[in-house]
N, C-alpha and C positions, 0 to 999 in steps of 0.2 A: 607296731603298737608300742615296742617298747625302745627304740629305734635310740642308739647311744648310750642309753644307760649302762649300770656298771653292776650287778649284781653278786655280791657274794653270797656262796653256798656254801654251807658249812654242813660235813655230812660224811658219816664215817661208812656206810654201805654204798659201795662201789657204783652197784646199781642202779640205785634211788638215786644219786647223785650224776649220773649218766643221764635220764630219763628226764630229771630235773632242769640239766645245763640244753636237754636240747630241746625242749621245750623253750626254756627263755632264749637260744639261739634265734629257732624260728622266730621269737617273734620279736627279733631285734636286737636280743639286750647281748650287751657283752659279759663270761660269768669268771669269774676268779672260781677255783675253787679250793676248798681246805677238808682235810681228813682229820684234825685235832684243834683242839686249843691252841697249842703253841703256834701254828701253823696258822691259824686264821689271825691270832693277834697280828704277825708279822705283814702278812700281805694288809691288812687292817693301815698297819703304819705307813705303807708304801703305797698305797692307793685314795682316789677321791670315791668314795660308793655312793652310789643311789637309793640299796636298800639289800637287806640281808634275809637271807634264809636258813635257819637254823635248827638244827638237830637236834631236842633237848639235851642227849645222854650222848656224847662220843665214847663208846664203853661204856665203863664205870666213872668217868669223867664228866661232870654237868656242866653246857657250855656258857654258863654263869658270864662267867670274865668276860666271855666276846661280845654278849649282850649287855653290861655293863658298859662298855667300850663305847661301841656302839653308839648306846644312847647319850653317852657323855657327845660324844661327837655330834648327835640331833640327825644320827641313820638308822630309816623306818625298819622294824626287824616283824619277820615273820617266824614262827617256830613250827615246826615238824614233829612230831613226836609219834609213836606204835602204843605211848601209855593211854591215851587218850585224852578227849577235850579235859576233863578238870585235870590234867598236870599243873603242878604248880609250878608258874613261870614267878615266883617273887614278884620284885619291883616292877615287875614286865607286865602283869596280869591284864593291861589294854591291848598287850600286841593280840593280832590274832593267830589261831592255832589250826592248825591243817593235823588231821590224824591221820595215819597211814592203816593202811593205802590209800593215796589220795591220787584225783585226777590231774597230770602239769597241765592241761588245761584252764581247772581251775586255779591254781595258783597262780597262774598266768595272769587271769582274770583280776584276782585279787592284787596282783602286784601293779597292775596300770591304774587301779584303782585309789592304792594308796597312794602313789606317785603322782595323782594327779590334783589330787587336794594341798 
């Protein structure tokens, strides 16, 4: 399904971020992944991505910058969040929002979907 792409995860629980990468394994994608800001800018510069998945909060850290980034670049970004649907994503407020606990199936779902329009 998602066969080549290049997915970055951006996601400071070890877990969700485990749970996440192998979901998009199965079904195809290849995943970078980052535990901060600084850390996903980086791999950000060093790679071509497909589409991103994002944490709102790493800590107390909001990962603004990476989805700024991101979209300067014209890469689909998905957010994550445990605050719930109305988080305020700013400038982002069309990406869509997965609230945890979410199924990686569905995210899955929703990632071949953006990818394919």
């Amino acid at each position: 399904m998602l066969t080549g792409r290049l997915v970055l995860v951006v996601e400071d629980e070890a877990m969700i971020a485990m749970l996440v990468e192998a979901a998009l394994v199965e079904a195809g994608a290849k995943v970078a992944l980052a535990a901060s800001v600084d850390e996903a800018l980086e791999l950000i510069g060093n790679r071509r991505l497909d589409l991103a998945v994002l944490d709102c909060k790493l800590g107390e850290e909001p990962v603004t910058p990476v989805a700024d980034r991101l979209a300067g670049l014209g890469v689909p970004i998905i957010f994550a969040t445990g605050y719930g649907e109305d988080y305020d994503r700013g400038q982002h407020s069309n990406a869509p929002i997965f609230t945890k606990p979410f199924a990686p199936e569905e995210l899955v779902h929703t990632i071949d979907n953006l990818l394919r329009r």
